[in-house]
N, C-alpha and C positions, 0 to 999 in steps of 0.2 A: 648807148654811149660807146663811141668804138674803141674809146682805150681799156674797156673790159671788156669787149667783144659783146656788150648788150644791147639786146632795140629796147628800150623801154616807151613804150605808148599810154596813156592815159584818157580811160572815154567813161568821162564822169568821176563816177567812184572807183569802177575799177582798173586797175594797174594791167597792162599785158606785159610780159617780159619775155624777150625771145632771146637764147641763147646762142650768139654765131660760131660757139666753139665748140665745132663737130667732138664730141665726149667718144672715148672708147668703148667696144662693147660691153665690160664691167663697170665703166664708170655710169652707162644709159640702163643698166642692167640695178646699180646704186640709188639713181634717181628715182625710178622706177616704182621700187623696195619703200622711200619711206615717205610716197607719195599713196601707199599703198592701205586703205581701208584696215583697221585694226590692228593696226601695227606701231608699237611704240616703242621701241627700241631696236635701232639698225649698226651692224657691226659692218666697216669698211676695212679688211683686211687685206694682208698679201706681204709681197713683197718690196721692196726699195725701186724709186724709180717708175710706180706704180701709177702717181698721177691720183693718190688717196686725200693731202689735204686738201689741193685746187680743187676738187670736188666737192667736197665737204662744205669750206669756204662759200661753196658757190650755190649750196643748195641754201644753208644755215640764212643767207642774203635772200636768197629767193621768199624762203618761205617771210621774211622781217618786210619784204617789199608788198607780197600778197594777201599778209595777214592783216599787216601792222596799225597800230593806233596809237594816241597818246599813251604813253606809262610802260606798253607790252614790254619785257623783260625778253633778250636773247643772252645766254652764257655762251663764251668762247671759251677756253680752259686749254690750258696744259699743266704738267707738271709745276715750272719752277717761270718766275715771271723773265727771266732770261731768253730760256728755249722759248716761249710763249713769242718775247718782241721777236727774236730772230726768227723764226719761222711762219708762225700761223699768223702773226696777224701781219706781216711785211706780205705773208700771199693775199693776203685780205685786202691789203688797205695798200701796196706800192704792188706786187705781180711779181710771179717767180716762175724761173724756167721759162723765160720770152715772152710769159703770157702776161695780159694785163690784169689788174687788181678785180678780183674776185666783187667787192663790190663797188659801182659806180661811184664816180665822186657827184657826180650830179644830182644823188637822190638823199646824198648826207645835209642836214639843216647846219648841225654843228656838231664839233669835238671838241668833248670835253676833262678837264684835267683832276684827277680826285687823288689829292695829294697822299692819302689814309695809305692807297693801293699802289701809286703810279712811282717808278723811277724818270722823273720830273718830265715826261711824258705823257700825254690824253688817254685814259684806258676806256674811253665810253666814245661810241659814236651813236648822236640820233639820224635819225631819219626824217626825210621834209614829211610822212605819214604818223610823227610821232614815236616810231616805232626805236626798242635800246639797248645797243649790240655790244655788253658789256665785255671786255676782257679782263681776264682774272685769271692767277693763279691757285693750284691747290695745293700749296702748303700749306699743314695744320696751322699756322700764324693766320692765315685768311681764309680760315674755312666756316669762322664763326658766321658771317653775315651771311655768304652765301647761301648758306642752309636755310637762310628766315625769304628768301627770294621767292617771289611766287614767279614759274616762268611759264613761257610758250614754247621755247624748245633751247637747247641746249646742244653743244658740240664739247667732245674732248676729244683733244688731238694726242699721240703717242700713247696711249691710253695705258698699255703693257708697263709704262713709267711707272706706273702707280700701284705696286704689288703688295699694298700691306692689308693687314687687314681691317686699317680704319680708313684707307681708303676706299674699301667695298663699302663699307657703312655710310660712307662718304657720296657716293655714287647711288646706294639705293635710296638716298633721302632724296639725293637732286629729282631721279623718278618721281619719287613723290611727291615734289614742289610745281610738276609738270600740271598747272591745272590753269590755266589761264584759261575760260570759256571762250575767247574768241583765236586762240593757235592753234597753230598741229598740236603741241603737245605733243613731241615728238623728242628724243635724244637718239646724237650721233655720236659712235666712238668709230676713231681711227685708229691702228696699230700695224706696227709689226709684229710677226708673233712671237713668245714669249715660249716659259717654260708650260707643259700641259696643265699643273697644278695652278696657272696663275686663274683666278678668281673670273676674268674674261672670259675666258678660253672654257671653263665650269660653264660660267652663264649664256655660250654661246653653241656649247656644245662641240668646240672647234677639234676635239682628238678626237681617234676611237673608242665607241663606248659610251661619250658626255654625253652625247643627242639622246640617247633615250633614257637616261637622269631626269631631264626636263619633263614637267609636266608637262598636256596638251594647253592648258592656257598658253606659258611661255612656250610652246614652238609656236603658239599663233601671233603671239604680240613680238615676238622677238624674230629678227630676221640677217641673218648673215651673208653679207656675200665679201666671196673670198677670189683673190686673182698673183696671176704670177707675173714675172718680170714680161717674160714672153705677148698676155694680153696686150703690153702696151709698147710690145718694142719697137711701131714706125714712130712712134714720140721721140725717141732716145736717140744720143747719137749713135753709130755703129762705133766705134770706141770703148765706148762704156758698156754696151753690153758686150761687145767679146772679152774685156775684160771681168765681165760679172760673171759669164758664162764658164771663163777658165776657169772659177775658182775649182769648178766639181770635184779635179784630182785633187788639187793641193789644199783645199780648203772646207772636204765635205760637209761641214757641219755648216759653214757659214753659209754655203750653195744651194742649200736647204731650208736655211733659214731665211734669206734673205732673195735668194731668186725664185725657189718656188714656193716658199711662204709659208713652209710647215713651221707649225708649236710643235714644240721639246726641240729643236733641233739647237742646239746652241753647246758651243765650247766649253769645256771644263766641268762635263758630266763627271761624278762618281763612279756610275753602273751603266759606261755605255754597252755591258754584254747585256743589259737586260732587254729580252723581245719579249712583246705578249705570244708574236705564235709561239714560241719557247718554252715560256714557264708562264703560261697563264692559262688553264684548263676549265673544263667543266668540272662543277661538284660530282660525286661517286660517293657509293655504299663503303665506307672503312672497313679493314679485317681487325676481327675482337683483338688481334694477338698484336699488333702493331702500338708501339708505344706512345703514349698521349702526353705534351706536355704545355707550357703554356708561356707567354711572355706579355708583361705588363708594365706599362709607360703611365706613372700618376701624372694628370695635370688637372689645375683649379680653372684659369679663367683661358689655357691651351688646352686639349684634348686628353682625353684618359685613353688608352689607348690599350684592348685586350687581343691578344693572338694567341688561337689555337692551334697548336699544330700536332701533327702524325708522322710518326718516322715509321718505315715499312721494313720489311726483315734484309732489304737489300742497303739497307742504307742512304734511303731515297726519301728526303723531309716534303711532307706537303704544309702550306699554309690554308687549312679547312676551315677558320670562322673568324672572324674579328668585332669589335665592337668599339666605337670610334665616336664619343660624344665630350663637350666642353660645356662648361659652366651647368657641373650638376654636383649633386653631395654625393657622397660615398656608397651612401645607402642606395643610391639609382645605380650606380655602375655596379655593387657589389649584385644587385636583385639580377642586371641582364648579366651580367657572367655567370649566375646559376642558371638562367633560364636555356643558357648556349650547352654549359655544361650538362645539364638534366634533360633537355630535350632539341635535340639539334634535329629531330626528324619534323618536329612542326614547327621549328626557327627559322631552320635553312635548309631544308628540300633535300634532305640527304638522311639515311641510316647510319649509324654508328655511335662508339660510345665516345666523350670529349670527356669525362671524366680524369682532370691529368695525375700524372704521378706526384707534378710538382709545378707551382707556378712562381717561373723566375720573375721578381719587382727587383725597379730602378733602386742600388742600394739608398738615394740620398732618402727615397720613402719612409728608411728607418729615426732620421733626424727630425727633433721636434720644429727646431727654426721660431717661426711664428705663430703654431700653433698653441694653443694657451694648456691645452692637454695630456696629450696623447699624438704618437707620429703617425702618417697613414697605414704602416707597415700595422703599428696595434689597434686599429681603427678597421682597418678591411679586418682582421682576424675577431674583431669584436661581432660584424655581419655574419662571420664564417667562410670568410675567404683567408686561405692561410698560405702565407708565402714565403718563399727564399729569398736571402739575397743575393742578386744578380751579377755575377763578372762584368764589371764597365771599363772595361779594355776598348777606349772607340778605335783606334786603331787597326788593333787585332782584331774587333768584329767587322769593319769595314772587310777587313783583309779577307774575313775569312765567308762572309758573303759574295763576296767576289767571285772567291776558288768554288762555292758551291754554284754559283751563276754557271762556269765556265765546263764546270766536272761533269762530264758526262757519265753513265753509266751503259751498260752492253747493250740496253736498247738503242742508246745513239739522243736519250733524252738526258737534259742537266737534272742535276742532283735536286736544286731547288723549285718544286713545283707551288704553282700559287692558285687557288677558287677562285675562280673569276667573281664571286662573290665577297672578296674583300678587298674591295673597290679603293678603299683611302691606302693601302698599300701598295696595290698595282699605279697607280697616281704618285706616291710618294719615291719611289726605288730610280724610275730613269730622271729624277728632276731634281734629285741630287746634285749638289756642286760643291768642287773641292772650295775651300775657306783659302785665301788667297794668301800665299805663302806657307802653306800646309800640307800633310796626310790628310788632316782631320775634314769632315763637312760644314757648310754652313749651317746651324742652325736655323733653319727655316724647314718650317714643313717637316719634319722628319720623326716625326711621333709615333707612328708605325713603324718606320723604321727603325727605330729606337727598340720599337718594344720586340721586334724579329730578332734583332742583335744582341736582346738579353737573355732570350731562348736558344740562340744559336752556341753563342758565346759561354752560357754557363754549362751547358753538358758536357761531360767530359767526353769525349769520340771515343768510341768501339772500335779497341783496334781490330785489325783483320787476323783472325787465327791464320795459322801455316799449315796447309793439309797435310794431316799424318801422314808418314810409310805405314805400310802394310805392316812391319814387325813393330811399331807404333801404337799401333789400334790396338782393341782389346774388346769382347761383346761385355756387357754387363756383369752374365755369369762369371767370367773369369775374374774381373775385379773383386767382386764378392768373396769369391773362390779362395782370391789370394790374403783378403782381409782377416778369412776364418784361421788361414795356416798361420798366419802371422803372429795371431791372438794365443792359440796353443802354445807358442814360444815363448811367451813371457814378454815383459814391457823390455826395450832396448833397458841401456845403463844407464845412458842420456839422456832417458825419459823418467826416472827416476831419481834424476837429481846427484849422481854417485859419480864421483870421479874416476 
């Protein structure tokens, strides 16, 4: 059809589909991927400008033309059924960016209109093979049906839209609805990239670090490929990319996010000092004499959240163990904070004692609320975890995380060091965002971080002594010396109470 740039041929039963639009080397590099033997989930990343829906569109078609039969189910998705008409499915079904509609009109039987879903619009197209390229959105209002869908493959377009945590749950069912015995069985996400912590970016491995999280199954079924503005700039006008390109000085974060396609890069970080090469180390053997303390974030159906930490005689905090679980009772979190505490040499690969002096909890843990009993505050100390209440200054502990990010000490390392082994806080610290119109952070994700800033925030700092003069000092002996003459003299008058 040459207003989609397709040959489509038919000899018999089977369908040929020849694509005349010479594809980029990411985009044939795309195809490639989720045409690929044992592979069931493909991430199309990058940047803007990228040439990521027209592809998508065009494979999602492909496979509906070479699979398809009466009934086969295809999802198209985006976030909100708005972005959905304007973008993904106007490249599908009219062509965007010169190009023509992703799929043929010649091989549609009919469109159809299903008033439950559509703004008075056809959200279903069939195919003359039977085959049914449903579009939908995912708002929880229409996620009920969706779910009961048996499909053959599936597309979501802006994918990083979707950052909560019922839409991961929302997305690992679609996976599981992927059983149609005659499709790929196949789902595509598109995206910009997001913050590191978003739940994509986890499942795809896409920062430092997440790739080997994944088990060997998921690196085998899962397959990412990722591209920058650059792979596809004879698409583009020259315009548009030398205006993309200038952002670098004035606009680094966005030049980053949006040209070369890195996750975490985005405006209105918290903790843009924080680097992994920076403050993120290997574990090591602790000194006995280094003080031990602890920070503790309670959540029921969000995350409990335990941090160990180590201060050293220089005044140099490390974060040495965490423990990071949701939806468990007390008695689980309280058993692994002994098990960190009492043996962190066959917990976490390291020597030393985690025994702390004192472990600061969220003051609100003292409040009974909803509890029909007892607060968690009397509840962990029922297990035998016994706790202070924590300074929840968010402000001040933002602040004052900050100043340790920055503080160097004589090595030329910052104050604040972190194990690379407590992974949900090296994740949580740079994907901080200030709360719009604020000091404060969003709320999101921040449960580790929460529990660093209880520990940090409630020690009182050590100030720095002033090194004596010489006529200052004094050895031991002499102290002594002077305590015995003193005593021989009798109590002062003002120690006796005598006017």
């Amino acid at each position: 059809m040459s207003e989609s740039g397709y040959d489509v041929e038919r000899r018999g039963d089977r369908v040929i589909i020849r694509d005349r639009i010479v594809p980029n080397q990411k985009q044939a590099e795309f195809y490639r991927s989720c045409d690929e033997t044992g592979v069931r989930e493909i991430l199309f990343d990058g940047s803007l400008g990228f040439g990521k829906t027209q592809a998508g569109c065009r494979k999602i078609v492909a496979w509906a033309m070479k699979y398809g039969r009466p009934g086969q189910k295809y999802l198209v998705a985006r976030k909100t059924y708005l972005q959905l008409e304007d973008t993904t499915k106007a490249a599908m079904l009219k062509g965007d960016g010169g190009l023509g509609p992703a799929l043929p009109g010649g091989e549609v039987s009919e469109y159809v209109l299903e008033q439950e879903y559509a703004f008075g619009t056809f959200n279903k197209v069939v195919l003359k093979n039977g085959a049914e390229i449903l579009f939908r959105s995912l708002e929880p209002e229409h996620q009920g049906k969706i779910k009961n869908l048996t499909l053959a493959g599936f597309l979501i377009d802006q994918a990083e839209e979707l950052d909560s945590d019922e839409d991961e749950e929302l997305v690992e069912t679609l996976v599981k609805r992927l059983r149609d015995p005659n499709g790929p069985c196949k789902g595509i996400y598109l995206a910009n990239p997001g913050p590191e912590d978003h739940w994509l970016s986890r499942r795809f491995g896409c920062s430092p670090g997440q790739l080997s999280d994944l088990s060997r199954y998921e690196r085998r079924t899962r397959k990412r490929v990722h591209g920058t503005l650059f792979d596809n700039i004879h698409n583009l006008p020259p315009a548009y990319v030398i205006d993309m390109v200038q952002t670098k000085d004035r606009r680094p974060d966005f030049y980053r996010r949006y040209v070369l396609g890195e996750w975490g890069a985005f405006g209105g970080r918290r903790f843009k000092q924080f680097s992994r090469g920076r403050h993120v180390i290997a574990p090591f053997n602790l000194n006995e004499e280094w003080e031990i303390l602890a920070g503790l974030d309670y959540g029921s159906a969000a995350p409990t959240v335990y941090l160990s930490m180590a201060i050293d005689l220089a005044g140099r905090w490390y974060v040495t163990a965490e423990h990071y679980e949701a939806e468990q009772p007390l008695s689980h979190h309280a058993g692994r904070i002994k098990m960190i505490e009492s043996n962190p040499g066959a917990i976490l690969g390291f020597e030393g004692q985690l025994s702390p002096s004192v472990r600061w909890l969220d003051p609100s843990a003292w409040r009974r609320e909803r509890r029909e009993f007892q607060s968690v505050a009397a509840e962990l100390r029922d297990y035998g975890i016994f706790c202070a209440k924590a300074q929840n200054d968010r402000l001040g502990g933002w602040n004052r995380i900050e100043e340790m990010l920055v503080d160097e000490l004589p090595d030329g390392r910052p104050r604040l060091q972190i194990f690379e082994t407590c992974t949900n806080l090296i994740r949580e610290l740079p994907n901080l965002k200030y709360k719009v119109g604020t000091d404060d952070v969003e709320k999101v994700n921040d449960h580790a971080a929460d529990a660093l800033r209880y520990g940090i925030m409630s020690r009182t700092a050590t100030p720095l002594e002033k090194e004596k003069t010489p006529s200052e000092a004094h050895t031991r002996e002499e102290i002594v010396a002077r305590i015995i003459e003193r005593a021989k003299k009798g109590p002062r008058v003002s120690e006796v109470g005598v006017d």
